[in-house]
Each structure stands twice: as structure tokens, then as C-alpha cells.
TORKOL-4160 file (C-alpha; in steps of 0.2 Angstrom, whole numbers, padded with zeros to 4 digits, m for minus):
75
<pt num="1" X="0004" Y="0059" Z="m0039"/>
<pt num="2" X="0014" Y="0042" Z="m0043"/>
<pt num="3" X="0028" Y="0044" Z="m0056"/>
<pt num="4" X="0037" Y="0034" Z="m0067"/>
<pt num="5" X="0051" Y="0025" Z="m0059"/>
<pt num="6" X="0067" Y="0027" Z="m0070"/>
<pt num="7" X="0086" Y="0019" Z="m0067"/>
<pt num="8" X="0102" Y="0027" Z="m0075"/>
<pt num="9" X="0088" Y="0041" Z="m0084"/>
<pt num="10" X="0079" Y="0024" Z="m0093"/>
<pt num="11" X="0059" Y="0021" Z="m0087"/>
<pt num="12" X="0059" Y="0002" Z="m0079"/>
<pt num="13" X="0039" Y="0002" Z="m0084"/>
<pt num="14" X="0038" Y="0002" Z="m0065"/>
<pt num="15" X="0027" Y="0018" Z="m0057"/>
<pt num="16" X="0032" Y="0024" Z="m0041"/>
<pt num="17" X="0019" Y="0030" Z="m0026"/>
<pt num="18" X="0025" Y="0042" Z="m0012"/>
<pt num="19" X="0019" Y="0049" Z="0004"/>
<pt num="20" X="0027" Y="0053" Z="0021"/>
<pt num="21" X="0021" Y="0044" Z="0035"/>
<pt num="22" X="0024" Y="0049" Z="0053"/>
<pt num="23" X="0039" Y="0061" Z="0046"/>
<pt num="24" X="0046" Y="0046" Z="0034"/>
<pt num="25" X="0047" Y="0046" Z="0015"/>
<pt num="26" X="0039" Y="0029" Z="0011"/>
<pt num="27" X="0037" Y="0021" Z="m0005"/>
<pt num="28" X="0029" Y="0009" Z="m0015"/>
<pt num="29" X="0032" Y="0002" Z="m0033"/>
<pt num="30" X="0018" Y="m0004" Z="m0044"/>
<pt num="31" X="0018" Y="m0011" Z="m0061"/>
<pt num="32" X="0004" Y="0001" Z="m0066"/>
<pt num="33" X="m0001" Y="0020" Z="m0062"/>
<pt num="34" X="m0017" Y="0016" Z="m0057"/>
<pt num="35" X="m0009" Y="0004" Z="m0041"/>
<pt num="36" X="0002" Y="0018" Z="m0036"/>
<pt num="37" X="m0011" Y="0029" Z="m0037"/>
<pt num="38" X="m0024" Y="0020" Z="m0025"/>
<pt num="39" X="m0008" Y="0016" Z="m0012"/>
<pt num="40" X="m0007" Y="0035" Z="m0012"/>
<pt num="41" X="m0025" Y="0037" Z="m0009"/>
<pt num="42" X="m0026" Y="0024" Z="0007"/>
<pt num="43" X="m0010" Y="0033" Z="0013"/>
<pt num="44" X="m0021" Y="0049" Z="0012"/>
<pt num="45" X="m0037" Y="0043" Z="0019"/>
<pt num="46" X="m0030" Y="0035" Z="0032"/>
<pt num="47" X="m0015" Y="0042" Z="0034"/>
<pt num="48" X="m0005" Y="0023" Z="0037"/>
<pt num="49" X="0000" Y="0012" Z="0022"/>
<pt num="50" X="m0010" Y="m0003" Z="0022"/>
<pt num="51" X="m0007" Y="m0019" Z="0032"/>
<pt num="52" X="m0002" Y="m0031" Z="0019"/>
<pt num="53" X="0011" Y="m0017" Z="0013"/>
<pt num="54" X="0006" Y="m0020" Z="m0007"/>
<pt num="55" X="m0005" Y="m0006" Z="m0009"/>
<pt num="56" X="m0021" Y="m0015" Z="m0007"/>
<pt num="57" X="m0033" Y="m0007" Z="0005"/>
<pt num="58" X="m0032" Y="m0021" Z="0015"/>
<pt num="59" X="m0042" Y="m0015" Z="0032"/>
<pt num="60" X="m0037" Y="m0029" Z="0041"/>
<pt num="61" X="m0021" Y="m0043" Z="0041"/>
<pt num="62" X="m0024" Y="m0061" Z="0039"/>
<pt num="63" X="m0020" Y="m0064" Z="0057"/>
<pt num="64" X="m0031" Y="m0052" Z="0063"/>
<pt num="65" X="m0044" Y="m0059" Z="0054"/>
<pt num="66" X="m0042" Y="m0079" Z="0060"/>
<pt num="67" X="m0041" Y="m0073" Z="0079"/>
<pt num="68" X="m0057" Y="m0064" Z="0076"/>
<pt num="69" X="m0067" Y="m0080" Z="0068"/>
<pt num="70" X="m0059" Y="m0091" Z="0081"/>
<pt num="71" X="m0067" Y="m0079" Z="0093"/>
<pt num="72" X="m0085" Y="m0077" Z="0087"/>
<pt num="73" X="m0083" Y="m0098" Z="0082"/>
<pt num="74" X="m0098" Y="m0108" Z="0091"/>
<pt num="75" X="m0094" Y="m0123" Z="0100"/>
């Protein structure tokens, strides 16, 4: 579950989501529960944080994705 994120006991307004990945704490900072909360998700169902490292659920990076229409480009 995220939690709130606070500095010097005072809440930022920031929520923090936290999973250990391949024996490593990692974390991610989100401006709202919600965002934390799917990061954690992702992390669960696929047990790696997402490629583009923001908590979207980015299945794929941007590089990946050119090489792969270059490839399957006619002509």
C-alpha cells in the first residue's frame, strides 16, 4: 500500500509506492495515491517496474517500439 511521503514529520502532498524488486527496496513518488498505487500493482503483476520508470504500465520502451516498425516497414 503507497503512503504518504513526509520530510522532518510534515506531509510533502507527495505519496510514496514501495516494492522490493530482485531483493532491492525500490521506490517511486507520485503526486497522487492513486499513481503510487497502480506503480505497486505493475510491480506485482509483473514482478519488474515498468520501463519508462514513471509508474505507467508501459509494456514496451520507445526504442523498442521504433526498431520494431522499422522492422515490419515495407519497402
Amino acid at each position: 500500500m503507497s503512503y504518504p511521503e513526509r520530510r522532518k514529520g510534515v506531509m510533502t502532498g507527495k505519496w510514496v509506492g514501495e516494492r522490493v524488486i530482485q531483493g532491492k527496496v525500490k521506490r517511486v513518488r507520485s503526486s497522487t495515491k492513486a499513481e503510487a498505487d497502480k506503480w505497486e500493482r505493475y510491480v506485482d503483476l509483473h514482478g519488474h517496474a515498468p520501463l519508462d520508470g514513471t509508474g505507467a504500465s508501459v509494456a514496451h520502451s520507445l526504442g523498442a517500439v521504433a526498431k520494431e516498425a522499422r522492422a515490419n516497414r515495407e519497402g
